[in-house]
BAFI-3210 file (N, C-alpha, C; in Angstrom, 3 decimals, decimal comma, padded with zeros to 6 digits):
// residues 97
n [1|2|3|4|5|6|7|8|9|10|11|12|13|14|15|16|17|18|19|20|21|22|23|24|25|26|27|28|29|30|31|32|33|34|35|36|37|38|39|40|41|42|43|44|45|46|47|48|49|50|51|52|53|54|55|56|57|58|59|60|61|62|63|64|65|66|67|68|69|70|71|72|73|74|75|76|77|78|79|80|81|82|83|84|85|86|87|88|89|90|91|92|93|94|95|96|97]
n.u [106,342|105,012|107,345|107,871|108,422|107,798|107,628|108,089|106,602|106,300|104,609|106,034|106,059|104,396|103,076|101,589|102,388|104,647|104,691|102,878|104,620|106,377|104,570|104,477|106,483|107,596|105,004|106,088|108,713|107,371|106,652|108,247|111,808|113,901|115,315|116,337|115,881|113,571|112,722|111,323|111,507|109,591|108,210|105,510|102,573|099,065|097,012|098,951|099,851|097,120|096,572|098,833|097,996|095,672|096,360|098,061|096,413|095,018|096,411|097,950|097,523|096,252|096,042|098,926|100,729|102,420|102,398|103,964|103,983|105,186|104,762|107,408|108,331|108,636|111,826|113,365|116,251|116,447|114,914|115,809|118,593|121,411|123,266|126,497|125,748|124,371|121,579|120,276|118,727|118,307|116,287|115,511|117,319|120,498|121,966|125,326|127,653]
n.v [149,944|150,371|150,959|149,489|150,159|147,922|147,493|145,592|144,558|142,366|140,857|138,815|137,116|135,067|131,832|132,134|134,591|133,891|132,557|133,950|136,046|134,391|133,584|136,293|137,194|135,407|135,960|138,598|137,810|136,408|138,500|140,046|141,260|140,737|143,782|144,311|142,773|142,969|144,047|145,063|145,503|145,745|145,501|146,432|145,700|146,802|144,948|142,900|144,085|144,584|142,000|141,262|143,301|142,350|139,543|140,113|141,698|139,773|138,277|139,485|140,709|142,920|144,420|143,608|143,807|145,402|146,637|148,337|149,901|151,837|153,915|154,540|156,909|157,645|156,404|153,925|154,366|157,097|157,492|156,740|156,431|154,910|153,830|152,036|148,542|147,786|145,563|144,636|143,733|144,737|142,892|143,444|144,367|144,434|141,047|140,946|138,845]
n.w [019,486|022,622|025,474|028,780|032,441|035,008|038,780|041,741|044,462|046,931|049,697|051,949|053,739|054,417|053,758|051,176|050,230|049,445|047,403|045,427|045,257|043,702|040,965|040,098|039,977|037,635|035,798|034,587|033,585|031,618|029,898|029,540|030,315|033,030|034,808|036,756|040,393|041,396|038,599|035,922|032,356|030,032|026,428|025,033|022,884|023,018|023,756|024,898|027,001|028,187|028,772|030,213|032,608|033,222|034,472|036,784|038,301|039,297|040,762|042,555|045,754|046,889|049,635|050,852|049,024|046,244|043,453|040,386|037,576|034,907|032,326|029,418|027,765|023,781|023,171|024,366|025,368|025,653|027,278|030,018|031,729|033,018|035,274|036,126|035,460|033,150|032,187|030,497|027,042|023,751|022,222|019,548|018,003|015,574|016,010|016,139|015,379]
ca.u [105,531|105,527|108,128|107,058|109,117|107,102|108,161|106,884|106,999|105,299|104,982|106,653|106,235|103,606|103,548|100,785|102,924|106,032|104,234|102,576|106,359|106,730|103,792|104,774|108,092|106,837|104,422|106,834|109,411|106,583|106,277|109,696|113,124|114,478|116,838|116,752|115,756|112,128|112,242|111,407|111,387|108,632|107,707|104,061|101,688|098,109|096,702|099,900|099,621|096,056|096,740|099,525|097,864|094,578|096,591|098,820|095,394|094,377|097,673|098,603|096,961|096,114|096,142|100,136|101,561|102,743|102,741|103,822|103,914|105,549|105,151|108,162|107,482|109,786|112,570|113,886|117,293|115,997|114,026|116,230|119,643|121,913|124,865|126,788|125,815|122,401|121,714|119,025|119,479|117,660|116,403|115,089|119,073|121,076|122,837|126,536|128,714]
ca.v [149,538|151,470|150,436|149,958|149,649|147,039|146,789|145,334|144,588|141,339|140,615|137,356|136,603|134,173|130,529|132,165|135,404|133,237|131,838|135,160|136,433|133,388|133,973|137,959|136,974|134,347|137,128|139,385|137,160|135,865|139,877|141,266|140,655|141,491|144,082|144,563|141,919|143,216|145,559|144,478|146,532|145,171|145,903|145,602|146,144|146,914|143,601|142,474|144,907|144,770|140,874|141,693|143,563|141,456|138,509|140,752|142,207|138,165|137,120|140,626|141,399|144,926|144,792|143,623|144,039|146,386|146,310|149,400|149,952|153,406|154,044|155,442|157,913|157,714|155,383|153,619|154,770|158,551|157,530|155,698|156,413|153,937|153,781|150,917|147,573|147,511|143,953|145,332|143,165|144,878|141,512|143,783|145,071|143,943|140,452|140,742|137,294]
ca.w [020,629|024,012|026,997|030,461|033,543|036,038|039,802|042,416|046,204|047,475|050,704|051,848|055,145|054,458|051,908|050,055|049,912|048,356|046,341|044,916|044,210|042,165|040,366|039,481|039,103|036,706|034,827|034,470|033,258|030,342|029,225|029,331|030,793|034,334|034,886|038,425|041,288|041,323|038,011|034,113|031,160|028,794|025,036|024,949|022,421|024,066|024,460|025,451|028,072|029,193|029,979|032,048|033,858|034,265|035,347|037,649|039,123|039,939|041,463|043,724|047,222|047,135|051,007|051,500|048,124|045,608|041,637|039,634|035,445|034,518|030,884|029,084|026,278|023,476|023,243|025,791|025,434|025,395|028,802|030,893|032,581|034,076|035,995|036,258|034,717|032,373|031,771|029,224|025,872|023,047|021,287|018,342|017,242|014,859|016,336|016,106|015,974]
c.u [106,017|106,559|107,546|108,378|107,797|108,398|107,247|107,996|105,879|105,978|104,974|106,567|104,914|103,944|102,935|101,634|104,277|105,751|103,531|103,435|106,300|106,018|103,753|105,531|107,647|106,186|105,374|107,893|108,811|106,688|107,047|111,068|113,740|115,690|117,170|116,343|114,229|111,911|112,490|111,091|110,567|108,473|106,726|103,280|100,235|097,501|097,171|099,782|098,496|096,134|097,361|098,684|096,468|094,897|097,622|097,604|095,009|095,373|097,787|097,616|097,429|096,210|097,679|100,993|101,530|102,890|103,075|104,133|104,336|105,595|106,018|108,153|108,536|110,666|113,211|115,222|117,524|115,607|114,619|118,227|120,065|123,080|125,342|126,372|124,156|122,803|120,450|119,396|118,090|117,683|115,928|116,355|119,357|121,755|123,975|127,146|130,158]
c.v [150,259|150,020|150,836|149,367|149,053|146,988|146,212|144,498|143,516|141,114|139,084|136,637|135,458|133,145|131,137|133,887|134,935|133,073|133,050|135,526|135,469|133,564|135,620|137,930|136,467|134,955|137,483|139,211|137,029|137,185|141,022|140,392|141,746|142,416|144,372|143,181|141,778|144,291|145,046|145,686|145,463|146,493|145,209|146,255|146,290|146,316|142,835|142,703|144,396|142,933|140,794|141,859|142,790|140,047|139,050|141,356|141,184|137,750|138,665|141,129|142,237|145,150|144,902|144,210|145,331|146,361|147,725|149,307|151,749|152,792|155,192|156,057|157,933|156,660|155,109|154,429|156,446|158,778|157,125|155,889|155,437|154,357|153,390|149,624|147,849|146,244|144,002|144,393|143,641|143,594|142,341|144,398|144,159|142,635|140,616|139,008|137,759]
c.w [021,880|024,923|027,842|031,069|034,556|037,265|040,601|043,517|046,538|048,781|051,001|053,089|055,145|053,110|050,799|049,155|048,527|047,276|045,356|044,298|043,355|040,998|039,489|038,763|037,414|035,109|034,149|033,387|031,461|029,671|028,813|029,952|032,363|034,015|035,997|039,194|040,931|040,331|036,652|033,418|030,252|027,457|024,589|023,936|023,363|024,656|024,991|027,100|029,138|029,488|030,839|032,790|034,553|035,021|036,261|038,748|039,967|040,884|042,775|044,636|047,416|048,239|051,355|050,700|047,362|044,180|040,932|038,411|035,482|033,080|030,729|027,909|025,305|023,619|024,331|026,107|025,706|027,155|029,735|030,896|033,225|034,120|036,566|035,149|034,295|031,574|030,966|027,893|025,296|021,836|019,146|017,465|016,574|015,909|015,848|016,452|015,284]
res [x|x|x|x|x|x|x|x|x|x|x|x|x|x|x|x|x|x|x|x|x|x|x|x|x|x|x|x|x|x|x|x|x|x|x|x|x|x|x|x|x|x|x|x|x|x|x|x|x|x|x|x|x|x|x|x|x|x|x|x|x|x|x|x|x|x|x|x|x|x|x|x|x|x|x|x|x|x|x|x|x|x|x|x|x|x|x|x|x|x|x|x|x|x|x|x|x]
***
């Protein structure tokens, strides 16, 4: 299944704004796992996907806010550089105990 990186930039200076973040957050949360503040790595199949993004289209004001989806081609690990802490947990690996 493809990886996406999702960020996103809501603007907050209003209740209905807060409340928007919660709501992304929220999404976001349901479709993948944070690894930044404002930045998830999902593993979506396509319908997976295209609800994201139609309930990300309903909740985000295109006038203040910001939503982005980069698809990464290839495996994540192939696509994606870090340096420092990656709080990334591939749930599809072998568990170790």
């Amino acid at each position: 299944m493809p990886h996406y990186v999702i960020s996103y930039d809501v603007n907050t200076e209003t209740k209905e704004g807060r409340r928007r973040l919660r709501q992304i957050a929220k999404l976001c949360t349901d479709h993948g796992q944070r690894v930044q503040f404002s930045v998830f790595e999902c593993t979506l199949d396509q319908r997976q996907f295209e609800t994201l993004m139609a309930k990300a289209t309903k909740l985000i004001n295109a006038e203040t806010d910001s939503l982005r989806v980069y698809r990464l081609h290839g495996e994540r690990e192939g696509a994606v550089r870090i340096l420092g802490i990656d709080r990334y947990i591939d749930f599809n690996a072998p568990l170790m105990v």
